[in-house]
N, C-alpha and C positions, 0 to 999 in steps of 0.2 A: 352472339351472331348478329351478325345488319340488318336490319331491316327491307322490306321489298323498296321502299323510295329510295333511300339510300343508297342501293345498290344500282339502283336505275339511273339516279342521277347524277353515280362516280363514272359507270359504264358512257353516259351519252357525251359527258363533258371529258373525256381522257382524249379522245383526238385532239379538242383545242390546247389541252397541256401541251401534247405531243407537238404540235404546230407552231404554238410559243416557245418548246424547250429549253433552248438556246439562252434567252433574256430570263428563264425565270431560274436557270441552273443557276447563272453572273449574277443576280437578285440577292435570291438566296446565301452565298456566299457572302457578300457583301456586307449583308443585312447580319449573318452568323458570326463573322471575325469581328464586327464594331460589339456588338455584345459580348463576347466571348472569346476573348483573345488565344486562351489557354488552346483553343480547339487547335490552332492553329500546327501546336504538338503533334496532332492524330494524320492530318491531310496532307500529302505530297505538296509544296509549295510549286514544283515542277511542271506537277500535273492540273496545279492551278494556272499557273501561268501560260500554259500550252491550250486551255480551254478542254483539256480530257476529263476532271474530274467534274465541270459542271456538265457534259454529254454525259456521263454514267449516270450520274444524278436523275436527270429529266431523264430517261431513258427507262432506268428502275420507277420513278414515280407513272409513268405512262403504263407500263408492263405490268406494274400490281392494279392502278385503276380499268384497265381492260380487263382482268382475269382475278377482279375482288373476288367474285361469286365460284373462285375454283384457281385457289391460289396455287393447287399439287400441278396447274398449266405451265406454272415457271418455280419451280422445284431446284432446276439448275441454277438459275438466278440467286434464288433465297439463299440453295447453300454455297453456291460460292462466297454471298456478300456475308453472309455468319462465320464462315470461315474466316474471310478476311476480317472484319470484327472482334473476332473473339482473338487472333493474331496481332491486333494493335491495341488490343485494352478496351473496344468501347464499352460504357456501365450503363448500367439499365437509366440511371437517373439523366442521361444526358439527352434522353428521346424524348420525353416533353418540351424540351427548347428548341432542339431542333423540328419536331412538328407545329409548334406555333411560329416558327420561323417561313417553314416554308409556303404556311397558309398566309403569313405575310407579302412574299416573295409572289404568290400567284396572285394576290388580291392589287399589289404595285403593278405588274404587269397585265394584266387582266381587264383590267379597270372594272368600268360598272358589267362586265362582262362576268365576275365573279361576284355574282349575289350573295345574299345571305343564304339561303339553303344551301345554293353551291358552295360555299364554304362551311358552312354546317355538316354536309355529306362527305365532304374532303377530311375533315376534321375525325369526324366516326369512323374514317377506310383509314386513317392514319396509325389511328391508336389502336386498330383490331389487328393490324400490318406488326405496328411494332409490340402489341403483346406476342403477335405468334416470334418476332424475331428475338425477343429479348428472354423467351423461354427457350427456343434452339440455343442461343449463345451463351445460356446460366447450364445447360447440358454439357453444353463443351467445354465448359471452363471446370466442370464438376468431373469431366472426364480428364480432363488434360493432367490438372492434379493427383487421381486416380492411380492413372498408369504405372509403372516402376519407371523411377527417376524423374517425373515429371515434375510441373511447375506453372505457378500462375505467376503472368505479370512478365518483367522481364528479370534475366539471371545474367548476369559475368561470365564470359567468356576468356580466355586468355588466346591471342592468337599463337599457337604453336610453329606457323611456319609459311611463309609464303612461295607460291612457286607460278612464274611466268608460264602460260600455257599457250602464248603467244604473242607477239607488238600489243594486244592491247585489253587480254584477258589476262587473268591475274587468280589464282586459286589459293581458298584461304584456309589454315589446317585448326581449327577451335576447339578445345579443352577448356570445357569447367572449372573456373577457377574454386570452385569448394574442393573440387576432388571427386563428388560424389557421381551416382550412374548417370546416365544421360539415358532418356528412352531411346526406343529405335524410332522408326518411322516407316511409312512406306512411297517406294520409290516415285519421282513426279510432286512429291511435297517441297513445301521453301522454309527458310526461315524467316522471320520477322526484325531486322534491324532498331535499333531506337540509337541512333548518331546523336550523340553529346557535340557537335562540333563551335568550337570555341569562339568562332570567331561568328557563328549565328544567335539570335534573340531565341529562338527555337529552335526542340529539337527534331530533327528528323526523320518518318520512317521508311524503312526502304524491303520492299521481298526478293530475296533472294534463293532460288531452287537450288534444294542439296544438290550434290552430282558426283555421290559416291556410293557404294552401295549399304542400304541401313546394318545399322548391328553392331558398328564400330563404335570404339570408345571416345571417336571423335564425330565433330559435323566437317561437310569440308562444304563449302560454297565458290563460287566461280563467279567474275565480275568483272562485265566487259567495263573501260577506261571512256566514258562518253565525251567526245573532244567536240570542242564548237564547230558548226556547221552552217555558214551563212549568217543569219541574228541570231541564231539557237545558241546559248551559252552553253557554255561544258557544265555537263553534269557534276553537280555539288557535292554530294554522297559519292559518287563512284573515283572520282579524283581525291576526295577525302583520302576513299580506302587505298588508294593505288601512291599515293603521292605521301601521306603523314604515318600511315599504318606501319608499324614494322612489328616484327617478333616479340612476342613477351606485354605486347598491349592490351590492353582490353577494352571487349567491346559488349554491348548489352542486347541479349536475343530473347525472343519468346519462342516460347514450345514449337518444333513441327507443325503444321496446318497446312490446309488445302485440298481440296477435291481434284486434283488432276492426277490419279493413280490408274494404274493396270488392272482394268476388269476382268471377272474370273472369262476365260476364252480360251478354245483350244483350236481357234485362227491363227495362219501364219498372224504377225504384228509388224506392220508397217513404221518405222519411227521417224518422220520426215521433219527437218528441224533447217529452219535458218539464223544464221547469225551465232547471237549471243542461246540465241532456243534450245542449242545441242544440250544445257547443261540441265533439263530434270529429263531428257529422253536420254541421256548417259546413264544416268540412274536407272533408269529401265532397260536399259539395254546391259547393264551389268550386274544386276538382280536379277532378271531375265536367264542369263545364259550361266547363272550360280545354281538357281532356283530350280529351273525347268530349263536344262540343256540341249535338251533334242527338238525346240521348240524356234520353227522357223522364223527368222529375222530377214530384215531388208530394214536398214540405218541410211537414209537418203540423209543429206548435208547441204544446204547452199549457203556459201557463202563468196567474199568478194575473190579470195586469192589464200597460198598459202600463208602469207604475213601472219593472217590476222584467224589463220583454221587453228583453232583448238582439240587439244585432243587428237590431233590426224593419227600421230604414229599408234597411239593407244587402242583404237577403232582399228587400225589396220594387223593388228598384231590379233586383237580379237578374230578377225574376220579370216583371218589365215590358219591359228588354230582350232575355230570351231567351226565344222562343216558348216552346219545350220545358220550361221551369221555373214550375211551378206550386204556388202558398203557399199555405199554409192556414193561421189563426190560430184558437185555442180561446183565452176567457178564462173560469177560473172565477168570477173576486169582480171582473170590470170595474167601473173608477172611474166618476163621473159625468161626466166628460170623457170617456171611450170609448165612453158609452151615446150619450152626443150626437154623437160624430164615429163613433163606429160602426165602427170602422178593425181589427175583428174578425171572423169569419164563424161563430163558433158559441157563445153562452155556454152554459159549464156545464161537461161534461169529455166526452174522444172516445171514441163508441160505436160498434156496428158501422150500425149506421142511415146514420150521418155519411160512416162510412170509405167505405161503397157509394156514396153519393153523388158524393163527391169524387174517388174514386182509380175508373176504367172497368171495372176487375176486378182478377179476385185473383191473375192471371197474373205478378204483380212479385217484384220480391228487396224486403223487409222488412227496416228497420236501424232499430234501438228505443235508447233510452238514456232514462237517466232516475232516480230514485227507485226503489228495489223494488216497492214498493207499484203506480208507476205500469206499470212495467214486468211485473208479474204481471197486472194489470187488460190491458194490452195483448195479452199472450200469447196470456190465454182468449181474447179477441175474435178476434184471428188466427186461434186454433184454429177456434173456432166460424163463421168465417169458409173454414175449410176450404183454410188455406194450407198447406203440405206442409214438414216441419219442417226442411228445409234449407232454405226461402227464407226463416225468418224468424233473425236474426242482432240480436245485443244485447250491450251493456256496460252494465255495473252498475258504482256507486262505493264498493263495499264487496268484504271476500272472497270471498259469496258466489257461487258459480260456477254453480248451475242455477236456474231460475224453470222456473213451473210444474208443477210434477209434485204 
């Protein structure tokens, strides 16, 4: 355990972290690739170059130094970041260079701002941080092995089959190249990519949410085509898999992971998803109505138009033969084929006005996915909608771990 200074003097100095974030997340990195090139393997280069993995960073070190003294205050934190962790390989031995790192990284930024105690205390909340995390992540990897069909590390995949689910999503069919079982999972989990790609110095990893429902003797994944957008370069992994990928290739995954699953509830379930978000609440929603069929749904959807809606007829087919499973479509920019077939229920994006309309009340479990952007526009509406913060549950496709606040 820490000591009372210690603990006093992570608590009083975690706002000025929080306040430099930004310069000591960029620090930090900077400081970690010249040392250790190899890491560069484990990190989104994407989400480096976008500035989202040094906001997760600062973000998480703010969040553990506020709530040293009663780490179960961010619970969700921990285990989403051990999830991801134990998804991309990290080993216990890589958490001493990365905490001397980043007491470097606040000591450059800091300046005589970061004393010696202050780094001394930083030092003691780091390694107490990362024994609790590096025992969560020696559990999961002791479970993941466990399971029937499991596996540590990454395993061969053969892609069995590709099928367009729309202009710009693309659905992957993957079989075991050994042969052997594959575990199940539960619905709302991803798989963990490791892209060999040829023509990069490193390789890349990327998550990707099942979006079939568990038990089959395949995974299937769903992967929106990320096309340049103003400076924003086309996404490197998701054009890889769309443009070089075909039948019969293989590709290298780690086990099932993730905490965004279906809590035991016997609430209608709300499954409100934008964009590329539909594919781990298709998962639920078709586990859902196998598992527990009488068990009210509302599948709310925004996306831009049909081009680019995945999944439509698949949802619509559901929602016609199962009383209880009820769709909703939002289009912002509908095509002129959709104004005339009309095969929408709201243009523009989803308000609280809409949600009252649609879903009977606010008595439900709430599962969000999406863009951040859309997913912080969701939260407030939920809030202001007066749903109670354990029924509303959400996956994001970046590091960051909270929305809203």
């Amino acid at each position: 355990m820490l000591d009372k200074k210690t603990i006093e003097t992570v608590k009083s100095t975690a706002p000025v972290l929080k306040e430099h974030s930004s310069e000591i997340g960029k620090r930090f990195y900077e400081l970690l690739f010249t040392k250790v090139p190899d890491l560069y393997n484990l990190f989104n280069q994407t989400n480096q170059k976008r500035g989202i993995q040094q906001e997760a960073l600062a973000y998480s070190v703010y969040a553990a130094g506020e709530h040293i003294d009663n780490l179960d205050a961010i619970k969700p934190v921990i285990t989403r970041v051990t999830e991801k962790h134990r998804a991309i390989g990290v080993k216990p031995e890589q958490y001493p260079i990365v905490g001397k790192t980043l007491l470097e990284a606040v000591k450059d930024v800091l300046g005589d701002a970061a004393t010696e105690d202050v780094l001394i205390a930083w030092g003691k909340a780091y390694n107490y941080i990362a024994d609790a995390f590096i025992e969560i992540e020696n559990n999961l990897y002791e479970e993941t092995e466990k399971i029937p069909g499991g596996w540590r590390g990454f395993r061969d995949f053969v892609v069995d089959k590709k099928v367009d689910e729309s202009d710009i999503i693309t659905s992957f069919y993957l079989r075991p190249k050994d042969g052997e079982p594959i575990p199940s999972y539960e619905a709302g989990q991803y798989l963990t990519l490791n892209a060999n790609i040829k023509s990069e110095d490193y390789n890349h990893i990327r998550h990707y949410s099942l979006s079939d429902v568990p038990g089959k003797d395949y995974y299937r994944i769903s992967v929106k085509r990320e096309d340049s957008i103003g400076d924003q370069p086309p996404g490197l992994v998701s054009n890889y898999l769309h443009n070089q990928i075909q039948s019969g290739d293989i590709l290298q995954f780690s086990a099932p992971a993730g905490d965004f699953t279906i809590k035991p509830s016997n609430k209608p379930l709300v499954l409100l998803s934008g964009g590329i978000g539909i594919t781990p609440l298709l998962s639920m929603l078709n586990t859902t109505v196998e598992k527990h069929p009488n068990r009210a749904i509302y599948f709310i959807h925004a996306t831009q138009n049909s081009k680019v809606h995945a999944f439509k007829d698949h949802v619509a087919e559901l929602a016609k033969n199962h009383e209880p499973v009820h769709s909703y479509v939002c289009y912002d920019s509908p095509t002129e084929e959709d104004k005339q077939k009309h095969e929408y229920d709201k243009e523009g994006f989803v308000d609280l006005d809409w949600l009252k309309k649609i879903v009977p009340n606010n008595d439900a479990e709430f599962y969000l996915c999406g863009s951040v952007p859309f997913l912080q526009a969701m939260v407030r509406t939920l809030n202001v909608w007066g749903i109670p913060k354990e029924q509303i549950h959400f996956e994001v496709f970046n590091p960051i771990a909270i929305l809203g606040e």
